[in-house]
N, CA and C atoms as a LAMMPS dump frame, in Angstrom:
ITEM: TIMESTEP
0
ITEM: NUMBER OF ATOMS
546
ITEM: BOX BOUNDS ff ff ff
-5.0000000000000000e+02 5.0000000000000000e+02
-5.0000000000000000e+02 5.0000000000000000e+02
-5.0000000000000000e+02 5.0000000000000000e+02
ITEM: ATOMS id mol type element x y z
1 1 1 N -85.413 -153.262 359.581
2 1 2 C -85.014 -154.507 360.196
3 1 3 C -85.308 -154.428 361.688
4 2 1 N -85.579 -155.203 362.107
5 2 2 C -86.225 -155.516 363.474
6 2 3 C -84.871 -156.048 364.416
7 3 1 N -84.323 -155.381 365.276
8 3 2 C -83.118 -155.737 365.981
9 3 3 C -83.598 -155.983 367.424
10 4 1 N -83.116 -156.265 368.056
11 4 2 C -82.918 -157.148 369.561
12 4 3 C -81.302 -156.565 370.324
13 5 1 N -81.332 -155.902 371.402
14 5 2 C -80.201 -155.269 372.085
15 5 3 C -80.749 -155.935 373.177
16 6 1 N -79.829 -157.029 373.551
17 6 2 C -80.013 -157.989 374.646
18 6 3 C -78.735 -158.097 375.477
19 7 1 N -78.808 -158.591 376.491
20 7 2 C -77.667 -158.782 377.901
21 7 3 C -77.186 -160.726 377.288
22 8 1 N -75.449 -160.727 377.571
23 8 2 C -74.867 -162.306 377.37
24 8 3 C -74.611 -162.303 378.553
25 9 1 N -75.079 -163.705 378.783
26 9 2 C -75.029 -164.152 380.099
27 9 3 C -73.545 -165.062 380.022
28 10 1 N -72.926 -165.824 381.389
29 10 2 C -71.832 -166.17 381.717
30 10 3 C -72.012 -167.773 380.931
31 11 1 N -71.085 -168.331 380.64
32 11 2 C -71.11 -169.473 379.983
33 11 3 C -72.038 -170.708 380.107
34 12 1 N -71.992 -170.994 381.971
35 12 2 C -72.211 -171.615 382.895
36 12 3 C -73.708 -171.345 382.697
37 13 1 N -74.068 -169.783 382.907
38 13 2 C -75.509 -169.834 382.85
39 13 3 C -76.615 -169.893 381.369
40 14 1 N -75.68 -169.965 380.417
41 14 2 C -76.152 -170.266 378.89
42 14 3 C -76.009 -171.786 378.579
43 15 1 N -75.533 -172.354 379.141
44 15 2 C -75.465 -173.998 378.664
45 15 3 C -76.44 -174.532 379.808
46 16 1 N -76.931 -173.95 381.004
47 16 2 C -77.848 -174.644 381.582
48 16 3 C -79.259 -174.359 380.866
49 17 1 N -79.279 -173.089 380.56
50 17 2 C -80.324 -172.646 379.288
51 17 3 C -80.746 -173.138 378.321
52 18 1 N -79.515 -173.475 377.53
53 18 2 C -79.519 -174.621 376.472
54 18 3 C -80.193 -176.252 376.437
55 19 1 N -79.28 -176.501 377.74
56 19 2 C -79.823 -178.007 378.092
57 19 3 C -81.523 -178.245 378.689
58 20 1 N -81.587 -176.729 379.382
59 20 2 C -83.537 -177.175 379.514
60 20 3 C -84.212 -176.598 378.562
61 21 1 N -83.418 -175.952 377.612
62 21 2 C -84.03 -175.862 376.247
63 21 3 C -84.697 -177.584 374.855
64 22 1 N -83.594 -177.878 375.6
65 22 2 C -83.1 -179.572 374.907
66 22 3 C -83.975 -180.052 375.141
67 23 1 N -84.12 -180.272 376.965
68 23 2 C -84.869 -181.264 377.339
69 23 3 C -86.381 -181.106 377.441
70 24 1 N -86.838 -180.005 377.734
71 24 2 C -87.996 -179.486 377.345
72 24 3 C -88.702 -180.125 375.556
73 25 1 N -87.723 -179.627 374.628
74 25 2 C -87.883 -179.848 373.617
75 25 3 C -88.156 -181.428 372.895
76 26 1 N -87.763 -182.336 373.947
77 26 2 C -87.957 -183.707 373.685
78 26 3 C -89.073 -183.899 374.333
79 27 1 N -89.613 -183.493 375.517
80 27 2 C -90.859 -183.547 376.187
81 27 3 C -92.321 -183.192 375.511
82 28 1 N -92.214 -181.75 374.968
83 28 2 C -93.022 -181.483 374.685
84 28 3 C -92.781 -180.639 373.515
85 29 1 N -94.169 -180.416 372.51
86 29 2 C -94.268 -179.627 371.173
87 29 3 C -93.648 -178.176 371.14
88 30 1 N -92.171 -177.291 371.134
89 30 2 C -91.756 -176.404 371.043
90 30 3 C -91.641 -175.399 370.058
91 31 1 N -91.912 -174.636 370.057
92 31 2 C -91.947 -173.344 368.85
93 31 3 C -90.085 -172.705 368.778
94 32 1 N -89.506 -173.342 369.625
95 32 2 C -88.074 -173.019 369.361
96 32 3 C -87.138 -173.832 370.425
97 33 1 N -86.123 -173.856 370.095
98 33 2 C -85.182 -174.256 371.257
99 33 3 C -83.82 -173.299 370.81
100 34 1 N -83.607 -172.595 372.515
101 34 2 C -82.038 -171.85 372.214
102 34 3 C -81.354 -172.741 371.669
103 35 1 N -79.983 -171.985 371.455
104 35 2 C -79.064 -172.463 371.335
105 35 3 C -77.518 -171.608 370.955
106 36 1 N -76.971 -172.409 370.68
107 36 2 C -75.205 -171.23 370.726
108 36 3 C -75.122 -170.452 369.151
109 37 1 N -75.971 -171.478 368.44
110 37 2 C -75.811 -171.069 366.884
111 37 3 C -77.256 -169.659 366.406
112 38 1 N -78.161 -170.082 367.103
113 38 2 C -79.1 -169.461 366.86
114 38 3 C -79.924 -169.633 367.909
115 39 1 N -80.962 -168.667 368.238
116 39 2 C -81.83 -168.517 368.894
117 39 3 C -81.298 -168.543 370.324
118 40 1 N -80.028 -167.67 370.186
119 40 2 C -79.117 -167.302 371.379
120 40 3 C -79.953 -166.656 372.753
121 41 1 N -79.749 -167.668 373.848
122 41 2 C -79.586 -167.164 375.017
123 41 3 C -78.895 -166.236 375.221
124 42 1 N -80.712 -165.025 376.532
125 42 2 C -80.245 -163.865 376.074
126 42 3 C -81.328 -163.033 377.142
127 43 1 N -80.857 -161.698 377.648
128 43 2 C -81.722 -161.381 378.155
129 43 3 C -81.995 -159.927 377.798
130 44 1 N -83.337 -159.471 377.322
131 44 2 C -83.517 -158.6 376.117
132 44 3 C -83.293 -157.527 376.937
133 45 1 N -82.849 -156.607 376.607
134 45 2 C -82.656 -155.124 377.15
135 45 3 C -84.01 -153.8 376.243
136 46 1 N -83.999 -154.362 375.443
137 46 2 C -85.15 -153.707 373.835
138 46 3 C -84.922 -154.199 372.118
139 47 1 N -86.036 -153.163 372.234
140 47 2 C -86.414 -154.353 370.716
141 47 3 C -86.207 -152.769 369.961
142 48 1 N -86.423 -152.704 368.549
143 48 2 C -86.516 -151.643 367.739
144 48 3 C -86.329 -151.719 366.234
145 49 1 N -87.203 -151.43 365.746
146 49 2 C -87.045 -151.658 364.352
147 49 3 C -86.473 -150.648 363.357
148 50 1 N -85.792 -150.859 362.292
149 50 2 C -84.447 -149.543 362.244
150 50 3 C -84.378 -149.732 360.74
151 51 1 N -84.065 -148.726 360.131
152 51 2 C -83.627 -148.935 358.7
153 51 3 C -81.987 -149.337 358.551
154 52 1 N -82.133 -150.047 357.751
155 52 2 C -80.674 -150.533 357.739
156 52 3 C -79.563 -149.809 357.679
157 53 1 N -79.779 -148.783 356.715
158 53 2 C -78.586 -147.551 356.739
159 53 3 C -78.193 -146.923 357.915
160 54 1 N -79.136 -147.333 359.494
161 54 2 C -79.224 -146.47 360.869
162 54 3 C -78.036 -147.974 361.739
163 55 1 N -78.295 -149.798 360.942
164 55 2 C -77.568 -150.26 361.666
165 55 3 C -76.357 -149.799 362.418
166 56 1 N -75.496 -148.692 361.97
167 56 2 C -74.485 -149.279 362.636
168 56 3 C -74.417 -147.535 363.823
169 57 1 N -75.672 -146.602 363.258
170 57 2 C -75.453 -145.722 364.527
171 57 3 C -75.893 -146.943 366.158
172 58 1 N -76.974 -147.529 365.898
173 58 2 C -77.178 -148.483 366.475
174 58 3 C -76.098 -149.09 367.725
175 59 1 N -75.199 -150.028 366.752
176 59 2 C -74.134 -150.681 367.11
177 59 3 C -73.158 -149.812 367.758
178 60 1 N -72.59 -148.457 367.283
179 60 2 C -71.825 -147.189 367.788
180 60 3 C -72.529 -147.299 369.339
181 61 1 N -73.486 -147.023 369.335
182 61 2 C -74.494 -146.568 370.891
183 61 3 C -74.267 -147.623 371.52
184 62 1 N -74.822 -149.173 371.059
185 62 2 C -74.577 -150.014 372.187
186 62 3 C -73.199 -150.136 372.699
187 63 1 N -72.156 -149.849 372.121
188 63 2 C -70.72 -150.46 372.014
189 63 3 C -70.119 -149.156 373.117
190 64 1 N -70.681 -148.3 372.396
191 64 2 C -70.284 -147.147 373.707
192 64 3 C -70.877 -146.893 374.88
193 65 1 N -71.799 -147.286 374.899
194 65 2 C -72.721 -147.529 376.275
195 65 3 C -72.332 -148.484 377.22
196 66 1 N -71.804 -149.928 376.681
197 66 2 C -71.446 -151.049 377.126
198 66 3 C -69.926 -150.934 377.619
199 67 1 N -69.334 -150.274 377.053
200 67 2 C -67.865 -149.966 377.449
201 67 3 C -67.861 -149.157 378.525
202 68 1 N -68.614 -148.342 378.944
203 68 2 C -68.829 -147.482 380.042
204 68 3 C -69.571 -148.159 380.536
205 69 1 N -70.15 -148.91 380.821
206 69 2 C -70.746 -149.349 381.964
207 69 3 C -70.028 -150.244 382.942
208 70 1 N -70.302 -150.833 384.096
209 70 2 C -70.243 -151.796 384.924
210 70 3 C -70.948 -153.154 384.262
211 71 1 N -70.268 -154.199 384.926
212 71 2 C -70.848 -155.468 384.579
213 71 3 C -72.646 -155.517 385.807
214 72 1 N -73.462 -155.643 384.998
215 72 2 C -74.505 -156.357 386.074
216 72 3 C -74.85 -157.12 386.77
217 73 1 N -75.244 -157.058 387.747
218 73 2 C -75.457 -158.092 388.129
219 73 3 C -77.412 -158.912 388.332
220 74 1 N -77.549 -160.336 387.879
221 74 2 C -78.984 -160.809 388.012
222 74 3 C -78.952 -161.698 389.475
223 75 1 N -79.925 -162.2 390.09
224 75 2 C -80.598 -163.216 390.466
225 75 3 C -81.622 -164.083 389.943
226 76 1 N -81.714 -164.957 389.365
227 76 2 C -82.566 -165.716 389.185
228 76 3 C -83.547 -166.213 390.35
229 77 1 N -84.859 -166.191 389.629
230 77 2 C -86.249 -166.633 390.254
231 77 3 C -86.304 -168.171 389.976
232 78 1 N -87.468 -168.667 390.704
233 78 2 C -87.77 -169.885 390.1
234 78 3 C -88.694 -169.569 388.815
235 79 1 N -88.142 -170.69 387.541
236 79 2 C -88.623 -170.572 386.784
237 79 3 C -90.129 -170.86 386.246
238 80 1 N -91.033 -169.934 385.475
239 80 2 C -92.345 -169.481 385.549
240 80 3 C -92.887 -169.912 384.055
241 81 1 N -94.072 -169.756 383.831
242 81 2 C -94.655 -170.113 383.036
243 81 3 C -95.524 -168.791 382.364
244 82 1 N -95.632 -168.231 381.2
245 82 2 C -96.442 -166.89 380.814
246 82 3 C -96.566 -167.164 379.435
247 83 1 N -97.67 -167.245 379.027
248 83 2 C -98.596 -167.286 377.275
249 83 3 C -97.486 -168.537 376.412
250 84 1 N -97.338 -169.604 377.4
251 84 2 C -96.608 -170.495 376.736
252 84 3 C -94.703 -170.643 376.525
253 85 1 N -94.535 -169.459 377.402
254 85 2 C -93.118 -169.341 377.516
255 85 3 C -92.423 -170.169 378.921
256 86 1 N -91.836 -170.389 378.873
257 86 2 C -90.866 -171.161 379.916
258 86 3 C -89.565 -170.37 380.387
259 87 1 N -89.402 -169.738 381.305
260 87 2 C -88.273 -168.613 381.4
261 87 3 C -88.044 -168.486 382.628
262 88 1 N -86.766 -167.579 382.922
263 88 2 C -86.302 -167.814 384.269
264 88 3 C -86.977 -166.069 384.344
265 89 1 N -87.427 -166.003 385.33
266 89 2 C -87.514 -164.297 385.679
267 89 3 C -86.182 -164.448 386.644
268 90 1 N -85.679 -163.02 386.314
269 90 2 C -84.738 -162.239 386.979
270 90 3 C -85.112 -161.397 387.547
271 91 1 N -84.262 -160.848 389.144
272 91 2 C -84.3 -159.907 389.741
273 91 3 C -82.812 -158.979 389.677
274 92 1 N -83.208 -157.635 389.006
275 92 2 C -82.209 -156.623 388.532
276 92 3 C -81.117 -156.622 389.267
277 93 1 N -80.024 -155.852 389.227
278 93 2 C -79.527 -154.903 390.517
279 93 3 C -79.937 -154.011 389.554
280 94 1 N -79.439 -152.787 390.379
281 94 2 C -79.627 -151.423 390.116
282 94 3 C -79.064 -150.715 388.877
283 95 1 N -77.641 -151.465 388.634
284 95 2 C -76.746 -151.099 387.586
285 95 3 C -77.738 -151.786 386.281
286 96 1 N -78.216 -152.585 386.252
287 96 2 C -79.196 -153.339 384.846
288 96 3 C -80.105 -152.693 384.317
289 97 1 N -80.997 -151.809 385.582
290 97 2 C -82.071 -150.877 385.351
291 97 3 C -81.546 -149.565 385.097
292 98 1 N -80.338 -148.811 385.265
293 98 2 C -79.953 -148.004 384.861
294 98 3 C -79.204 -148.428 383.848
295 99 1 N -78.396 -148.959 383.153
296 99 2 C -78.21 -149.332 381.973
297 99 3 C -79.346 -149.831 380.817
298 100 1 N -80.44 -150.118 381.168
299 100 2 C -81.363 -150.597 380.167
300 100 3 C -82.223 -149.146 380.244
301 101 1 N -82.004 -148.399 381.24
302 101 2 C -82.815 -147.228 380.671
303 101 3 C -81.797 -146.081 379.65
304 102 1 N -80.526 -145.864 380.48
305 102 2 C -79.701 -145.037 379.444
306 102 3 C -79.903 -145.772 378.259
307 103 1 N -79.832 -146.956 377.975
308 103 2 C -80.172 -147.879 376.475
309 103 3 C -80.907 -147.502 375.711
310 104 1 N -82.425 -147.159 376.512
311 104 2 C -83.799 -147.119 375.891
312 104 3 C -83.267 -145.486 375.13
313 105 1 N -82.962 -144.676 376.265
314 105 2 C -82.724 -143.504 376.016
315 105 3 C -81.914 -142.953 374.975
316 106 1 N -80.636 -143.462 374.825
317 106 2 C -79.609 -143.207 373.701
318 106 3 C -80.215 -144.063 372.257
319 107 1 N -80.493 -144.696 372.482
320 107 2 C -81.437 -145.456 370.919
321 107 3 C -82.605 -144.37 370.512
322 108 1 N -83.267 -143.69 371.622
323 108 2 C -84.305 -143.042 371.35
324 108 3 C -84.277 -142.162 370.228
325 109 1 N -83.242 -141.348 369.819
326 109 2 C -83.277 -140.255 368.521
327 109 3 C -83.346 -141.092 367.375
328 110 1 N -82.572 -142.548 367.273
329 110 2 C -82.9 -143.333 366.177
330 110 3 C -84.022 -143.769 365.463
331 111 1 N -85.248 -143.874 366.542
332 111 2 C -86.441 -144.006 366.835
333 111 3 C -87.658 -143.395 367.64
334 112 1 N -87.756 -142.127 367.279
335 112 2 C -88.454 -141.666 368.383
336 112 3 C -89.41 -142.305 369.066
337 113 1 N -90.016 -143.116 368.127
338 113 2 C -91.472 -143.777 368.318
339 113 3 C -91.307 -144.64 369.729
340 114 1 N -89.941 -145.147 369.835
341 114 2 C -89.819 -146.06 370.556
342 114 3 C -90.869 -145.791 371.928
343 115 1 N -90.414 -145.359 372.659
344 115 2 C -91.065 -145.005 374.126
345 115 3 C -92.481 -144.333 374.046
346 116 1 N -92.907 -143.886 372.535
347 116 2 C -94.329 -142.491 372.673
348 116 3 C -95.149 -143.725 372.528
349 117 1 N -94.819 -144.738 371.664
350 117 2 C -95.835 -145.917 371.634
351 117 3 C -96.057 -146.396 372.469
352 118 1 N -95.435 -146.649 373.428
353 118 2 C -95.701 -147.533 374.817
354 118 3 C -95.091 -146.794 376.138
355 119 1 N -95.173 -145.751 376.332
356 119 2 C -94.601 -144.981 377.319
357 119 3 C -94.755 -145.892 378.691
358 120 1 N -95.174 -147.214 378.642
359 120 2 C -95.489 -147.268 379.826
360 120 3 C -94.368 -148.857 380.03
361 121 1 N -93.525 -148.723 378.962
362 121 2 C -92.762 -150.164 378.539
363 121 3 C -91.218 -149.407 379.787
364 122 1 N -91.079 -148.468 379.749
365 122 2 C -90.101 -148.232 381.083
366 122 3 C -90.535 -148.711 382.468
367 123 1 N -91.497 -148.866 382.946
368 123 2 C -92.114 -148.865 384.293
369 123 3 C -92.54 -150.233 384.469
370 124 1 N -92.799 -151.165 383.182
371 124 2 C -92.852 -152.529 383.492
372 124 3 C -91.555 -153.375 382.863
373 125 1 N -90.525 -153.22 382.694
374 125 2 C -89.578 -154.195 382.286
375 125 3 C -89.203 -155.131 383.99
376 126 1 N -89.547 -156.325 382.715
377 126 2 C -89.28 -157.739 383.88
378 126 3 C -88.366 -158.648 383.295
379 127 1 N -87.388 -158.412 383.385
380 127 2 C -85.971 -158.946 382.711
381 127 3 C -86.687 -160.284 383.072
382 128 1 N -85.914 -161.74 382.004
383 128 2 C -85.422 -163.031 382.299
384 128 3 C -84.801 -163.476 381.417
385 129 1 N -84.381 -164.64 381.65
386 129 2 C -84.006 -165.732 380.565
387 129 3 C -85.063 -166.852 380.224
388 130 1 N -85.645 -166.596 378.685
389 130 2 C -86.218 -167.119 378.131
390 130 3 C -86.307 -168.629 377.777
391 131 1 N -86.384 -169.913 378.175
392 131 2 C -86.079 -171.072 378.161
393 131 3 C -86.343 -171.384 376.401
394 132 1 N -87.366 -171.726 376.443
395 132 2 C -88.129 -171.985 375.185
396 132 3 C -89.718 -171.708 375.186
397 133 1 N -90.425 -171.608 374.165
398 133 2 C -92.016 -171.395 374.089
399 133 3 C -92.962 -172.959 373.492
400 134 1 N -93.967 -173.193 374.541
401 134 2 C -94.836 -174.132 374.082
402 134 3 C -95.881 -173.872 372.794
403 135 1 N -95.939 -174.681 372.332
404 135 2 C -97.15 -174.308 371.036
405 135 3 C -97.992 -174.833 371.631
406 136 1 N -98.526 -175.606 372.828
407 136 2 C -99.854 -175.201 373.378
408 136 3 C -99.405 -174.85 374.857
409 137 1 N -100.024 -173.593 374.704
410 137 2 C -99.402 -173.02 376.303
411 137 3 C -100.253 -173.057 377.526
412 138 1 N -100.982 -174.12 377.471
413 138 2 C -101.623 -174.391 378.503
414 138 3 C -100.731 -175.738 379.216
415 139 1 N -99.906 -176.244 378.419
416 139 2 C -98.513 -177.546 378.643
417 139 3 C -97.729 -176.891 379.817
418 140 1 N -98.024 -175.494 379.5
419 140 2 C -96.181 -174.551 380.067
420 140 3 C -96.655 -174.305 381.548
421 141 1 N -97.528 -174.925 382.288
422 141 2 C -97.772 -174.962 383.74
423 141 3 C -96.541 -176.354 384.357
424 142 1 N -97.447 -177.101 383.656
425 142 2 C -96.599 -178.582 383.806
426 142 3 C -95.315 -178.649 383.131
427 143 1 N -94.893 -178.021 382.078
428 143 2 C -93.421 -178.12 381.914
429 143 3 C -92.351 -177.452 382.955
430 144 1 N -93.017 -176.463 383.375
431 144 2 C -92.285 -175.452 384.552
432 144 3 C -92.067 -176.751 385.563
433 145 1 N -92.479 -177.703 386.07
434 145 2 C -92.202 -178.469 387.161
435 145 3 C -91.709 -179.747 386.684
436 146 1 N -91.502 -179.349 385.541
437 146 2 C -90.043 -180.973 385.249
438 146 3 C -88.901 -180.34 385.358
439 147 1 N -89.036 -179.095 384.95
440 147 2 C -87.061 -178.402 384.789
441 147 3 C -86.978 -177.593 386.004
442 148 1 N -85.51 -177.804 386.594
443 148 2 C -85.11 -177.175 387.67
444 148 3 C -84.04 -175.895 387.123
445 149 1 N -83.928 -174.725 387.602
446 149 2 C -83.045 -173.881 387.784
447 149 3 C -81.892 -174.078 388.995
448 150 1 N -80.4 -174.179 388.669
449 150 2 C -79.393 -174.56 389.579
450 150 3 C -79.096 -173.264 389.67
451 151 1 N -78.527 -172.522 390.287
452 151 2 C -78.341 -171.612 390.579
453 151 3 C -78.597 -169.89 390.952
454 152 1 N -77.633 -168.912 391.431
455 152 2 C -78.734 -167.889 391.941
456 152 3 C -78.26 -166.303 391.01
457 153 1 N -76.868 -166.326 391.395
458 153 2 C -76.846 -164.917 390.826
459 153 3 C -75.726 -164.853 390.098
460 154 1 N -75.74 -164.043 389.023
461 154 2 C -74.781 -164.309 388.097
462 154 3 C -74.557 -162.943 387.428
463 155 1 N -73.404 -162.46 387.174
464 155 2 C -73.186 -161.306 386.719
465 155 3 C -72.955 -161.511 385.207
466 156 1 N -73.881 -160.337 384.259
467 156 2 C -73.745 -160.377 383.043
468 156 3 C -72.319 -159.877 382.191
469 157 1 N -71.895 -160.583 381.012
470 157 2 C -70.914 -160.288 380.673
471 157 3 C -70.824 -159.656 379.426
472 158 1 N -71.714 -159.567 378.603
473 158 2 C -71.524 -158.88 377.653
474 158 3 C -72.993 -158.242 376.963
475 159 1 N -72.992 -156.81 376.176
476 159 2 C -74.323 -156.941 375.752
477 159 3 C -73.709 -157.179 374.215
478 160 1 N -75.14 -157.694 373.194
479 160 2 C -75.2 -157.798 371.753
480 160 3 C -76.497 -157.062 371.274
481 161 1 N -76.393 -157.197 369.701
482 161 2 C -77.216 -156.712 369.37
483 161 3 C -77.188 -158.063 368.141
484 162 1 N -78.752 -158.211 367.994
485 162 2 C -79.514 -159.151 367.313
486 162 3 C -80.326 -158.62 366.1
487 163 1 N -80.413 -160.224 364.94
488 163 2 C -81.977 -159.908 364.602
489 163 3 C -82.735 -160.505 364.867
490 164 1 N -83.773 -159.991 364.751
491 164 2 C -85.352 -160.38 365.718
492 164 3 C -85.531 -161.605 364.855
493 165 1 N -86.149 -162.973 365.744
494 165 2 C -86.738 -163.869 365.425
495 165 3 C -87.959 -163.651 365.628
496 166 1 N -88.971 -165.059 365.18
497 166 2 C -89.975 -164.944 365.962
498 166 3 C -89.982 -165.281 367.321
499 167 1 N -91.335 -165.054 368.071
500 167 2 C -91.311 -165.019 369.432
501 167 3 C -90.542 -164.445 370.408
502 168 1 N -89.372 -163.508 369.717
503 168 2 C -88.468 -162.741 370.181
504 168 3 C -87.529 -163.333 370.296
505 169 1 N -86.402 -164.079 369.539
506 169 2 C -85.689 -165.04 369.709
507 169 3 C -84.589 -163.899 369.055
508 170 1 N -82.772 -164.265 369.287
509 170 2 C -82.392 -163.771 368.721
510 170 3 C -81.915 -164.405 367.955
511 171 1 N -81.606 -164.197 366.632
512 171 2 C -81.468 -165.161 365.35
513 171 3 C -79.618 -164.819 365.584
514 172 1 N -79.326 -163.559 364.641
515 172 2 C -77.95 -163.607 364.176
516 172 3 C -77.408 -162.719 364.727
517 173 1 N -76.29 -162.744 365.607
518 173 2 C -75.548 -161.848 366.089
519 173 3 C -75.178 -160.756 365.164
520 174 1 N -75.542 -159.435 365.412
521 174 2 C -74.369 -158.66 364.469
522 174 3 C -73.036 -158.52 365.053
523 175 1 N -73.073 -158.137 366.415
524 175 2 C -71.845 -157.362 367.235
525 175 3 C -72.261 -157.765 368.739
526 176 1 N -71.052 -158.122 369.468
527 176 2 C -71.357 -158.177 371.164
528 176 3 C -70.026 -157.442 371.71
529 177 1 N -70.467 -157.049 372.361
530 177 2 C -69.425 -155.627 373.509
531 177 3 C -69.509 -156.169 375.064
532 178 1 N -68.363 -156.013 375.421
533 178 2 C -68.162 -156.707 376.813
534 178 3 C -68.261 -155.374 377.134
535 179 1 N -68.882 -155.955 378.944
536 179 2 C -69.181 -154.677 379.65
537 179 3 C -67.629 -154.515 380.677
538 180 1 N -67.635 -152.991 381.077
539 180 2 C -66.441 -152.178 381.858
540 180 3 C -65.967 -153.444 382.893
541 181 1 N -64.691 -154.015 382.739
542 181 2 C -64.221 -154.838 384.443
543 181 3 C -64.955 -153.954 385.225
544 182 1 N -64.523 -154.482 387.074
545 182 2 C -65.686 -153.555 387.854
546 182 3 C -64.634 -152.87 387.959
């Protein structure tokens, strides 16, 4: 099964997600639109594909990882346009990039493969929030300049763990773990 260990964002910043998910989606031809039920707003921490009998070492790791940690904190960019996606890029703090690497790291015995396949997937992670994806992504220049992003920095509140949609969407929650008060 193909899982998704992603960052929950604050209420405030998931319903503005939602709504230029919406409105996007009335504009133009979409391959998805978030939402609270499915295809949850979300900001991916890693992906990994797992045998089911390994789900719940999985869930153990994130849940204990997340309890020890600090809450993160993001900034939002203005929102960008890439192979038809519509998304906010984020800028880390420090606590996000060290939590998404202990992440990568403690999942790693589950999967060794994870990191030998792409050793080079540590050195480029570019966190965001994913708006929605165009099915012709040559649209997603001009959709980027109808929707505005309100706000700047927002501290994350919980991580989950998902299953993988397409386009990287997260379909069904299994479990979400709030991160350490500060």
């Amino acid at each position: 099964m193909k899982l998704i260990v992603a960052l929950t964002t604050p209420q405030e910043v998931m319903t503005q997600c939602i709504g230029l998910s919406r409105q996007l989606a009335t504009q133009y031809d979409t391959l998805f639109v978030v939402g609270e039920e499915t295809n949850h707003p979300h900001i991916p921490v890693c992906s990994l594909e797992i045998a089911n009998d390994r789900i719940s070492d999985v869930l153990y790791l994130v849940e204990w990882l997340t309890t020890v940690s600090s809450r993160p904190q993001c900034s939002a960019r203005p929102i960008e346009a890439h192979e038809g996606y519509v998304a906010v890029p984020l800028t880390c703090s420090q606590e996000l990039l060290c939590f998404r690497d202990f992440m990568v790291q403690a999942l790693k015995p589950l999967r060794p493969s994870m990191t030998e396949e792409h050793p080079e997937v540590m050195e480029i992670y570019a966190p965001c929030l994913t708006i929605t994806r165009l099915r012709l992504e040559k649209q997603a220049e001009g959709a980027v300049r109808t929707v505005h992003w309100k706000g700047d920095e927002f501290t994350v509140r919980s991580c989950g763990v998902y299953t993988a949609g397409e386009h990287g969407t997260c379909m069904d929650r299994l479990a979400e773990y709030d991160f350490r008060p500060y």
